[in-house]
Structures are given as C-alpha cells and as structure tokens.
C-alpha positions as CSV (number, residue, x, y, z in Angstrom):
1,X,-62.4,67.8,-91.3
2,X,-62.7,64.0,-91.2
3,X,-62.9,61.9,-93.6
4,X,-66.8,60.4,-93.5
5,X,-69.0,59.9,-96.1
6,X,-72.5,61.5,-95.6
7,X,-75.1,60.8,-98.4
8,X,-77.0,64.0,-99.8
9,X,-80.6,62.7,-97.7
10,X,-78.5,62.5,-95.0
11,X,-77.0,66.1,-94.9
12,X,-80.3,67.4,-96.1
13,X,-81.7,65.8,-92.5
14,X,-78.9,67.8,-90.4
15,X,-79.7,71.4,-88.8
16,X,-77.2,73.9,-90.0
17,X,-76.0,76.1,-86.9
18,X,-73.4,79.2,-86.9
19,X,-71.1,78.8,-84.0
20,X,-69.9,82.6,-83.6
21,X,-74.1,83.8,-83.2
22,X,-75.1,80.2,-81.9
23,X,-78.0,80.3,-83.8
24,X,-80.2,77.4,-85.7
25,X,-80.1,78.6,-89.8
26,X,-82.1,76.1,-90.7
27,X,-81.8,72.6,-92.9
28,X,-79.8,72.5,-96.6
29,X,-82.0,73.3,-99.4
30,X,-79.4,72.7,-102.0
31,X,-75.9,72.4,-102.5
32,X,-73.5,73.8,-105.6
33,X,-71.1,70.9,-106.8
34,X,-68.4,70.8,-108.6
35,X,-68.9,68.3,-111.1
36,X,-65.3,68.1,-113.1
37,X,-64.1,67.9,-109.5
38,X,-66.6,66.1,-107.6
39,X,-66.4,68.4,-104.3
40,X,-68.9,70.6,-103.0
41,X,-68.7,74.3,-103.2
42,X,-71.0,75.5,-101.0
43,X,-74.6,74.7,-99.5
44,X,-77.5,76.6,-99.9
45,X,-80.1,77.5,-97.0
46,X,-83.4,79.2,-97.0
47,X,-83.3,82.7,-95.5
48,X,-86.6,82.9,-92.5
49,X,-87.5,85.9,-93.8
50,X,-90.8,85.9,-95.7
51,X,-90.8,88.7,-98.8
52,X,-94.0,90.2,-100.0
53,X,-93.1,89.6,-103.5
54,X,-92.6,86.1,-103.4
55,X,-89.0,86.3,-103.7
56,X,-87.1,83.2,-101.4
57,X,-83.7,84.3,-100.6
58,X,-81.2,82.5,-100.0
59,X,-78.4,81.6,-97.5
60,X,-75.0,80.5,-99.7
61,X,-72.3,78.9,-97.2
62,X,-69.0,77.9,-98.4
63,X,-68.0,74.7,-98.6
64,X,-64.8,76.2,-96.5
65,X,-66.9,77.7,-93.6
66,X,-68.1,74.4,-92.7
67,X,-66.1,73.3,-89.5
68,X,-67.8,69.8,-88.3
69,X,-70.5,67.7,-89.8
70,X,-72.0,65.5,-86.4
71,X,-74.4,63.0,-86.1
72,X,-77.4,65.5,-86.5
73,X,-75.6,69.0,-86.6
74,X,-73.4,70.9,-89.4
75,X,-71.6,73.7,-87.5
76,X,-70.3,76.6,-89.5
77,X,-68.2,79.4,-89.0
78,X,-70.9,82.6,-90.2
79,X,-68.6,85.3,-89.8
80,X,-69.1,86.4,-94.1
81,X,-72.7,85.2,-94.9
82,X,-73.9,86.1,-98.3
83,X,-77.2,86.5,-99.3
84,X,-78.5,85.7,-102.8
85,X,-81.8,86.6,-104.7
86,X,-83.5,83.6,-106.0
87,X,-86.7,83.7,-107.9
C-alpha cells in the first residue's frame, strides 16, 4: 500500500467496498489501534441488518484485508468477514 497519510475524519468520509462481492458495506464506524505501536488493527463497520433487540452488530475488517484507500473509496478484500456482537 502507499505511503499517504489520511486523517481519521477523512477515512471516516470514505465508502468501504468488498472487491470479491462488489458490494457497498458501508462507512467506518470505528477503528481498533494499536497504541504501543501506533498502527491500526482493523476498522469497524456497522452491519445493515436491523435486530429486534436492539443489538448493532458489527462488521470487524482487518487492517491486512484493506487493499487500496482512493480519493473517496477504501477497497477490501472480504473473503473472511467476521461478525461481532456489540451492545
């Protein structure tokens, strides 16, 4: 991957799409850093689907699956998703 410097307002503004489906997931919710390290581990995206209970779940991307960061785009490899239950 290049070596750009994107701010976290910026990435936040980029859609997230999976290049093997070709599908829009959505915009970053959050990210998971690395702070002893400074490097992010993965970001975190909000799953579409709407839950009865209230529960949001959400979509965890490595840091490793993404493959380019455009000028309005992050594309990532989604081959490997995994889903997590946050309340």
């Amino acid at each position: 991957m290049e070596d750009s410097l994107y701010s976290i307002a910026n990435l936040r503004s980029m859609e997230v799409i999976d290049i093997s489906t070709g599908s829009k997931l959505g915009f970053i919710k959050d990210l998971k850093i690395d702070c002893d390290e400074y490097r992010i581990l993965s970001i975190l995206l909000p799953n579409q689907k709407v839950s009865w209970f209230g529960k949001n779940d959400t979509i965890e991307i490595p840091w490793s699956k993404v493959l380019k960061i455009g000028l309005d785009v992050i594309l990532i490899d989604g081959n490997g998703l995994v889903i997590n239950n946050k309340m």
